[in-house]
SELUMFI-6342 format. One line per 2 residues: number of its first residue (from 0); their letters; for each residue x, y, z of C-alpha. Coordinates in steps of 0.001 Angstrom, whole numbers, plus 500000, padded with zeros to 6 digits. Example, Ala and Ser with C-alpha at 12.3 -4.5 7.8 and 13.67 -1.06 7.14 Angstrom:
0 = as = 512300:495500:507800 ~ 513670:498940:507140
***
This chain:
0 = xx = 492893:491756:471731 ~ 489823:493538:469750
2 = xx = 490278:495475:466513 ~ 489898:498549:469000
4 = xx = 493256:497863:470590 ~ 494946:497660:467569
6 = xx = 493524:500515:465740 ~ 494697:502503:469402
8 = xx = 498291:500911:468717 ~ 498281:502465:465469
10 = xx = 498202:506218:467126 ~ 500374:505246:469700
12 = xx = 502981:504124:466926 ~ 502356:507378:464997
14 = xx = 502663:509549:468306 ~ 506279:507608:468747
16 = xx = 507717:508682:465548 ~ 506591:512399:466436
18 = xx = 508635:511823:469467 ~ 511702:510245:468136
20 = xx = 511559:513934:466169 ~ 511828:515568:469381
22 = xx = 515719:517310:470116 ~ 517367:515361:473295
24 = xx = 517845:518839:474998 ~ 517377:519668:478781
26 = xx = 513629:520939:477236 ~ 512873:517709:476553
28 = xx = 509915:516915:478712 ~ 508611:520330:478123
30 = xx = 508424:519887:474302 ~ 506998:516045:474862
32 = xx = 504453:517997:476954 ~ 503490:520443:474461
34 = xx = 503855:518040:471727 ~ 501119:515882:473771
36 = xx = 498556:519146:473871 ~ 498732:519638:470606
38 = xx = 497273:516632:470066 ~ 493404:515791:468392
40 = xx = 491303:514559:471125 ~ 490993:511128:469057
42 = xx = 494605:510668:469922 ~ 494617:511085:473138
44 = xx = 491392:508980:473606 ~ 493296:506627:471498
46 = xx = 496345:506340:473985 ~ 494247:506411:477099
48 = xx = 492028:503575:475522 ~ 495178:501553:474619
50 = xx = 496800:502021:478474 ~ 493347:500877:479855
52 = xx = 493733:497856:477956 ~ 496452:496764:479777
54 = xx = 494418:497460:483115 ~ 491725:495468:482174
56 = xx = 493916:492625:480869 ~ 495379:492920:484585
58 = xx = 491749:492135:485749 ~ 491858:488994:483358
60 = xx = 495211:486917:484451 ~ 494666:488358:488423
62 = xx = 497831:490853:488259 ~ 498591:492499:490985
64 = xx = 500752:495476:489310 ~ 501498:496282:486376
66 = xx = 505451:497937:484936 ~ 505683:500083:481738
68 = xx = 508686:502183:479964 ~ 511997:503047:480724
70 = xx = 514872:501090:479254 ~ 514305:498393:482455
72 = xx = 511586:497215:481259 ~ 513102:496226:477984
74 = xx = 510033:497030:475570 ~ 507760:494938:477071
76 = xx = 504683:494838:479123 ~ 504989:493237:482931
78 = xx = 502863:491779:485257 ~ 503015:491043:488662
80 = xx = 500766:487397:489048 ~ 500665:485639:492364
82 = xx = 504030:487399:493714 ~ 505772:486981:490623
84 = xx = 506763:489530:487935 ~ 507177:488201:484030
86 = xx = 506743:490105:480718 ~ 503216:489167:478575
88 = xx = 504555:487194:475800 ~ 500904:487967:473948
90 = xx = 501739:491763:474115 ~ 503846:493339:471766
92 = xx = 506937:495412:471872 ~ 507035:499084:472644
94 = xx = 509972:501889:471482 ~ 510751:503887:474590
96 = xx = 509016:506751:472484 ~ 505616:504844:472559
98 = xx = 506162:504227:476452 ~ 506920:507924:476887
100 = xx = 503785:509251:475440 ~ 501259:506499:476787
102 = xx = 502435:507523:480637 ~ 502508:511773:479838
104 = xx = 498863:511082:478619 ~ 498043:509359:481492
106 = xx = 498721:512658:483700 ~ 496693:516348:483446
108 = xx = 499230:519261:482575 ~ 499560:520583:486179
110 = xx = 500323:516870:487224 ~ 502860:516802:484164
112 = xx = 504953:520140:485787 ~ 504902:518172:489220
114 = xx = 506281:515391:487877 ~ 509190:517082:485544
116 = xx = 509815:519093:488969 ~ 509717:516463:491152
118 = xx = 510610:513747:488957 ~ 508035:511595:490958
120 = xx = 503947:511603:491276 ~ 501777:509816:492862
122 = xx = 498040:509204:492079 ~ 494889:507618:491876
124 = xx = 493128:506216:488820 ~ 490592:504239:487455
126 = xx = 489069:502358:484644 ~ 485890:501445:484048
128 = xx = 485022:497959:482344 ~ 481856:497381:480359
130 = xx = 481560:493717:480963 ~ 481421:493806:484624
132 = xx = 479550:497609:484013 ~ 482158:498541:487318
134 = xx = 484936:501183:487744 ~ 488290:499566:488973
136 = xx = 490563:501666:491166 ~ 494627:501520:490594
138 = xx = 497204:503129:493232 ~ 499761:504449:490356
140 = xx = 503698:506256:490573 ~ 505181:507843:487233
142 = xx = 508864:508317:487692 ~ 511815:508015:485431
144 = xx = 514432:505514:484531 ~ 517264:507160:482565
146 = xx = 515791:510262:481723 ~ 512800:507814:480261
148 = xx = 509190:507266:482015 ~ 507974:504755:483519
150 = xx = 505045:503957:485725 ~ 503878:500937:488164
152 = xx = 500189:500655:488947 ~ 498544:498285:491786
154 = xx = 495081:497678:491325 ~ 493012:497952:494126
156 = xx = 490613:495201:494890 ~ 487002:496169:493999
158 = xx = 485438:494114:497049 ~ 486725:494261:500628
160 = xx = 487176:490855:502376 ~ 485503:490440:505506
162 = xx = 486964:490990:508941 ~ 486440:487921:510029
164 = xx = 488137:486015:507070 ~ 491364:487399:508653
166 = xx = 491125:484703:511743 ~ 492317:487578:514449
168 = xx = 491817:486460:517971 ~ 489227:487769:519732
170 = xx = 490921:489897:521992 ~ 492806:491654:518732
172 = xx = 489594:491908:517331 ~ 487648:493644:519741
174 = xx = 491109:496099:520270 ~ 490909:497112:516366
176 = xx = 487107:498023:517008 ~ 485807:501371:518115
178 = xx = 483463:499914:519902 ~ 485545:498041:522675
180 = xx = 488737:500539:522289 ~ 487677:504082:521660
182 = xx = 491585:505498:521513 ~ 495120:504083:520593
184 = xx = 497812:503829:518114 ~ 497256:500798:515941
186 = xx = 499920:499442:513130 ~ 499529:497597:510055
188 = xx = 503441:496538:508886 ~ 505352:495023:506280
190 = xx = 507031:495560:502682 ~ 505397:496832:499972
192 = xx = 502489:494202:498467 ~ 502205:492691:501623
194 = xx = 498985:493690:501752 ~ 498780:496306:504389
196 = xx = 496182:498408:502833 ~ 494052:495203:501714
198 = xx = 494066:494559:505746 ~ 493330:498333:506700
200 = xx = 490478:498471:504477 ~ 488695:495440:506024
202 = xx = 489509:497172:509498 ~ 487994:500444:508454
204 = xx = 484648:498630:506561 ~ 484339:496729:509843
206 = xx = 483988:499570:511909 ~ 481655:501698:508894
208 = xx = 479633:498658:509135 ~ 479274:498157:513257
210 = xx = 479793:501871:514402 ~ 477828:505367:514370
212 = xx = 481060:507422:514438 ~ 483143:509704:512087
214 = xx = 486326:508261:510195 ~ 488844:510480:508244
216 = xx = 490977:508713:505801 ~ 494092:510103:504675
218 = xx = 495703:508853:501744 ~ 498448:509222:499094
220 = xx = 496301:508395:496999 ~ 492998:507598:497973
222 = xx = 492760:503594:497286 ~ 489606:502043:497796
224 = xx = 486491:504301:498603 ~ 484510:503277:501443
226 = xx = 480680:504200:500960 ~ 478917:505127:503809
228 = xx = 477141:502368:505759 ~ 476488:503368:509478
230 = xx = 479362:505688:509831 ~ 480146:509473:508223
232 = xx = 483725:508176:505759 ~ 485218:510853:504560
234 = xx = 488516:510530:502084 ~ 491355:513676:501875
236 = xx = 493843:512929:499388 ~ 497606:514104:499278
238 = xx = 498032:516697:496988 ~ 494153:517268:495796
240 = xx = 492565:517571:499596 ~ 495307:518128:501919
242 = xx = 498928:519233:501403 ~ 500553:516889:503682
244 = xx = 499984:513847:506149 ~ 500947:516092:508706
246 = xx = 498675:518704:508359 ~ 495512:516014:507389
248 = xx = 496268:514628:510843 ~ 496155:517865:512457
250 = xx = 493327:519595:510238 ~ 491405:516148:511633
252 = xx = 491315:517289:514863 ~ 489170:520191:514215
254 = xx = 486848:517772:512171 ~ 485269:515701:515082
256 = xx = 486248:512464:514053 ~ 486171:508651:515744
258 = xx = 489001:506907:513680 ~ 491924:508991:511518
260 = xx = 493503:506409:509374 ~ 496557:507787:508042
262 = xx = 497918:506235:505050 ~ 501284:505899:505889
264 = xx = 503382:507733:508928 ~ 506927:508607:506497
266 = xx = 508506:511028:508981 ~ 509341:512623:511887
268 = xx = 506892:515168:512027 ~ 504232:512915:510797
270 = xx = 505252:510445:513533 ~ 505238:513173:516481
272 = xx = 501978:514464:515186 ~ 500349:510966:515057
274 = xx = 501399:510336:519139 ~ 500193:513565:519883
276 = xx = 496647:512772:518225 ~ 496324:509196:519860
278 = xx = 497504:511011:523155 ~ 494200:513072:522895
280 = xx = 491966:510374:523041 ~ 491744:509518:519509
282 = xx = 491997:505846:517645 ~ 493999:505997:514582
284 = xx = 495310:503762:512442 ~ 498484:504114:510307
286 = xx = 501455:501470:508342 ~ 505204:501346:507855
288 = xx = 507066:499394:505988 ~ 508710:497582:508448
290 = xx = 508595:493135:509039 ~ 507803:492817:512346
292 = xx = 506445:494288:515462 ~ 510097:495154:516969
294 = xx = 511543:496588:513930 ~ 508019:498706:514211
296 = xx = 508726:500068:517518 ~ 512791:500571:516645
298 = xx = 511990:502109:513198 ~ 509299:504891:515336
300 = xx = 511882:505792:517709 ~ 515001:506261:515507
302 = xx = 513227:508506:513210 ~ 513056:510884:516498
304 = xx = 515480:513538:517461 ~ 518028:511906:520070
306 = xx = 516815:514550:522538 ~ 513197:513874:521900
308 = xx = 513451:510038:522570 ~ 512426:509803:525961
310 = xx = 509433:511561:526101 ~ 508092:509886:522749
312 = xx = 509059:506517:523753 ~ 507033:507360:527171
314 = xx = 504298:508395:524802 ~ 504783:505186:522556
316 = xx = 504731:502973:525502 ~ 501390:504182:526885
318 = xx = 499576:504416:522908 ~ 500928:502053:521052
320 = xx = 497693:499188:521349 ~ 498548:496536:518310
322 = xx = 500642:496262:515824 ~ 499916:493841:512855
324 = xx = 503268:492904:510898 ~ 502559:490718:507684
326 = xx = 503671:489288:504792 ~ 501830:487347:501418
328 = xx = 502958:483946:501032 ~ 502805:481683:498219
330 = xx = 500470:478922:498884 ~ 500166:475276:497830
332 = xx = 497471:475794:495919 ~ 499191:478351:493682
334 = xx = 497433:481403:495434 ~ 498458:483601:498318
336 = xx = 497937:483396:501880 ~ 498440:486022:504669
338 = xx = 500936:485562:507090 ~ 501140:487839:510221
340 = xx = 502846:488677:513304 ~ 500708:490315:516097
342 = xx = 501395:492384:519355 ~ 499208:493673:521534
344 = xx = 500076:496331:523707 ~ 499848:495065:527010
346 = xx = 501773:495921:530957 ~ 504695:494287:529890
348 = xx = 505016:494980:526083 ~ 504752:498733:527431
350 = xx = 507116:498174:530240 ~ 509510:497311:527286
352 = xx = 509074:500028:525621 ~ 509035:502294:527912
354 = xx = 512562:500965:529510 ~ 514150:500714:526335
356 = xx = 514494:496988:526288 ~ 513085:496192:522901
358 = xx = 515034:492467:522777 ~ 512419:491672:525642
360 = xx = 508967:492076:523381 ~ 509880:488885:520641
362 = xx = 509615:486693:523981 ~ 506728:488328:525445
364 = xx = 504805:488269:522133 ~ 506320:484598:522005
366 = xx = 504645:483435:525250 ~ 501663:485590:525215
368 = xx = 499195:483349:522647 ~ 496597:482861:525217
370 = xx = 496415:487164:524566 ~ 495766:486797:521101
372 = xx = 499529:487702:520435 ~ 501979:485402:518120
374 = xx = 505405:486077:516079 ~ 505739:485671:512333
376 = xx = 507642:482052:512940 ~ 504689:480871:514753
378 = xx = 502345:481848:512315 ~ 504576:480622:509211
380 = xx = 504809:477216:511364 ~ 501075:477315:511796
382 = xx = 500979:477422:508027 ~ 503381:474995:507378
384 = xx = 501300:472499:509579 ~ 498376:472697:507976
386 = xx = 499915:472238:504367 ~ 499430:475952:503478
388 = xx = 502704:476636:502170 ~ 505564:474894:502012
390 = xx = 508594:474319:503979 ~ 510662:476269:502157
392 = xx = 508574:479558:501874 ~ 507976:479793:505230
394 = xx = 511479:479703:505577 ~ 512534:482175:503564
396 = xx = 510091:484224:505167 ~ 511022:483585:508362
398 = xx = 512099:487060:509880 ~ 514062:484759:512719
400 = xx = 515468:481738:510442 ~ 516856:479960:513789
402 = xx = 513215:480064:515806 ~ 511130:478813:513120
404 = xx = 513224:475924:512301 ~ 513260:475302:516422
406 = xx = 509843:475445:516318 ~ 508858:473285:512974
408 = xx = 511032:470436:514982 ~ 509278:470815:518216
410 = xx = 506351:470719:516485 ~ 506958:467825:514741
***
């Protein structure tokens, strides 16, 4: 690290001692806050300077995410490289004190007050690096861990792979493109760094880059910012834009748009609101966190009212167009490759759905290749094949343990 870094560790050790000054009273937070304010601007430019470090070290090794404060993280520095969290040995120790301050500075005072009310925030924010003379955009949280805080950031990749590195069959290809499928619900599924947002983006620049049209983005936060190519992209953040994925979606009507891409559908209401939108002739694209295309269609329907089920499974059934299910697999060559599942929402996936017989659509999906449609086992068996990952990560990612190993043997 440069002299810079460790003249910045020098405030951030000073600021800590202030801290450990600070009563342990119910006020706490409040008097950190104020404490933080009072602050010379060198300080805080110091801290800031100091946390960006870390960011741009992420750039360096390839992390993922990076983990800070709280008594869980034990003092030290983590990063998340190639699926796999460890401390940075080359980084030094923190006091919980130091940790404390370096995530309150990373927040403006109204962002502060949400977080001591709602012990949770969410945001955007970015770094810029003067080697590469580019910002770099990080999807961060700031919570606490026993009454200490702590904060995860995922940086967001500064280029968009191209659609077509994703290998999608042509007939799921032309359904995830305005300009063969003008309406319909589409999904993007699976746990969190599984890369949903990485595959949304490449969905969304393939359309800015094919279509005239309008596309609304709604995000919390706003991850990567899609300039405008052939299409009008416009971005509406939670909390800074818009008050709520529910009202974006609605509020989008009114706005003329092509695609609504809503960054995740978390509830009820959001999921009613969503059907109703794609019901009007819209094309919209939204994630849960959810493994497969099944638990997709279960996890929709039992977030409904038990009297509402019907009609929104009806509704499902006749929107619902694909839904992509992945996860990120270690590879043999020590990076990561995509696995995914894919349905498509054809007579007799929606026959399914609409008669309630969800154990049918594994099968269909099963026996429907030719469609463009295939289940996470025959994807992680693809994989396997060709010497992409081993035997025993597909196998642990196997959602269906017993078909996989079925198929590796008929296969071999």
């Amino acid at each position: 690290m440069s002299m810079d870094f460790q003249t910045s560790r020098q405030y951030v050790a000073k600021v800590g001692e202030d801290v450990k000054k600070v009563p342990l009273t119910a006020d706490r937070w409040q008097y950190l806050s104020e404490l933080l304010e009072d602050q010379p601007e060198e300080t805080k430019l110091a801290l800031k300077n100091h946390f960006d470090a870390f960011l741009l070290r992420m750039k360096e090794i390839g992390a993922s995410d990076i983990d800070l404060g709280g008594p869980g993280c034990r003092n030290l520095v983590w990063f998340r490289c190639v699926g796999v969290k460890t401390a940075d040995a080359t980084l030094q120790e923190y006091d919980i004190e130091e940790t404390d301050m370096l995530i309150l500075n990373l927040l403006t005072e109204p962002e502060r007050l949400k977080l001591f009310k709602q012990r949770n925030i969410d945001f955007s924010y970015r770094v810029y690096d003067p080697e590469a003379n580019t910002w770099t955009r990080f999807r961060a949280t700031v919570y606490f861990d026993l009454t200490h805080a702590a904060v995860n950031m995922r940086r967001i990749n500064d280029t968009i792979i191209s659609f077509p590195q994703f290998g999608f069959h042509e007939e799921v290809a032309k359904t995830l493109s305005l300009k063969y499928q003008k309406s319909g619900l589409i999904l993007v599924t699976g746990i969190t760094g599984s890369g949903k947002s990485t595959t949304l983006d490449s969905i969304i620049d393939a359309n800015n880059r094919t279509m005239e049209a309008h596309i609304v983005i709604i995000a919390d936060p706003i991850e990567h910012v899609h300039q405008p190519i052939k299409s009008i992209v416009k971005h509406r953040e939670i909390g800074r834009d818009v008050h709520s994925f529910k009202e974006g979606t609605i509020q989008a009507l009114r706005q003329d748009p092509d695609i609504i891409m809503i960054g995740e559908m978390r509830d009820a209401e959001t999921i009613m609101t969503v059907l109703e939108v794609v019901d009007s002739g819209h094309k919209v694209f939204s994630t849960l966190h959810t493994s497969s295309a099944v638990e997709s269609i279960d996890r929709i329907l039992g977030e409904i009212p038990h009297n509402e089920q019907a009609r929104i499974r009806t509704r499902l059934a006749d929107t619902l167009t694909c839904v992509v299910s992945q996860k990120l697999i270690p590879s043999e060559d020590g990076k990561m490759v995509l696995a995914k599942e894919v349905l498509l929402g054809n007579n007799a996936i929606r026959t399914a759905i609409r008669n309630n017989n969800l154990g049918e659509i594994y099968q269909i999906i099963q026996q429907s290749r030719d469609q463009g449609m295939n289940t996470l086992e025959q994807d992680l068996s693809r994989l396997y094949a060709d010497n992409k990952i081993s035997y025993f990560e597909a196998y642990i990612n196997a959602n269906n343990k017993k078909r996989f190993e079925e198929l590796v043997k008929y296969n071999y």
